[in-house]
Phi, psi and omega in degrees: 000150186246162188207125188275149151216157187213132189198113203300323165075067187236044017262180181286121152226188196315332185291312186296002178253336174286338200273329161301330153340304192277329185285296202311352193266343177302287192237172192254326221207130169215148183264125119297123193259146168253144202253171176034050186296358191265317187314129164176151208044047180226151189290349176282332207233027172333336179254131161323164179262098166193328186248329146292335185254005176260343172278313182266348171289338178250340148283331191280254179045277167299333170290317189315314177328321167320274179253023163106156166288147164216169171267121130278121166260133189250120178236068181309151199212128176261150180303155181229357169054017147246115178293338175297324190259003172292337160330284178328305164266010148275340141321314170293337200228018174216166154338121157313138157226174195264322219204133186238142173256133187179096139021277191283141212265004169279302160292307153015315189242322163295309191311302184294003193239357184247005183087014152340167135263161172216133186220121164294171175202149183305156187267129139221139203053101158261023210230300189250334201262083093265151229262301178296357192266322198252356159298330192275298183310323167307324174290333188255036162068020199258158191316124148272316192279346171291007185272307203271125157326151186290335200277335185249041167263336173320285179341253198346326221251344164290331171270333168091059190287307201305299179287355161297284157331304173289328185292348180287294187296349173293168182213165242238016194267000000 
């Protein structure tokens, strides 16, 4: 069986590695989509979809050591901004799946109005393992990298991510 997860990944961190953890235990195969791939140098979306699949490409990575080799698939998916029609394009832009794993009460339901299966996962730390919790720290200079896997703190740290992120949140004031 194959599996959609979908995620802005902004950055890919722990939390998004235990709920693959979960998929994986699951299913043979999962597609990962980076959502809103169009995005990227703002303070919500800091990262290329470019930079993104290199962050979750080198966390699964590390995670495979885990749990066995599976087939991944990384897919960046630019917003298509009408909801009636997103299915429809992430279908056109990925791998056939079987099964979308998700959270958000949006996808959730497009998904499920299109004849989907849909399976929730468990939340963890939802208090530090989101993506503004650890973007506010990169800006106020405060420990970050224990949120996030060591291969995509490389990343960021390859990119001069942390000072992007602040010159982005700085102001002309």
């Amino acid at each position: 069986m194959r599996a959609f997860f979908i995620g802005r990944f902004q950055p890919y961190h722990l939390g998004h590695h235990e709920v693959l953890r979960e998929i994986f235990s699951e299913v043979e195969e999962v597609v990962i989509g980076i959502g809103s791939a169009q995005e990227s140098h703002t303070i919500e979306n800091p990262f290329t979809a470019g930079e993104r699949v290199m962050m979750v490409d080198r966390a699964v990575g590390e995670l495979m050591a885990e749990v066995g080799e599976r087939k991944v698939y990384i897919i960046p998916l630019e917003d298509v901004y009408r909801n009636s029609l997103w299915v429809s394009h992430v279908v056109s832009m990925t791998p056939y799946f079987n099964v979308v794993y998700s959270n958000n009460p949006l996808v959730i339901r497009l998904f499920r109005e299109a004849g989907f299966e849909v399976r929730k996962t468990k939340l963890f730390n939802r208090v530090s393992y989101q993506g503004t919790e650890i973007r506010r720290r990169m800006i106020c200079g405060e420990r970050w990298e224990d949120l996030v896997p060591r291969p995509v703190v490389e990343v960021i740290e390859g990119i001069d991510g942390v000072k992007r992120l602040r010159d982005i949140a700085g102001t002309d004031v």
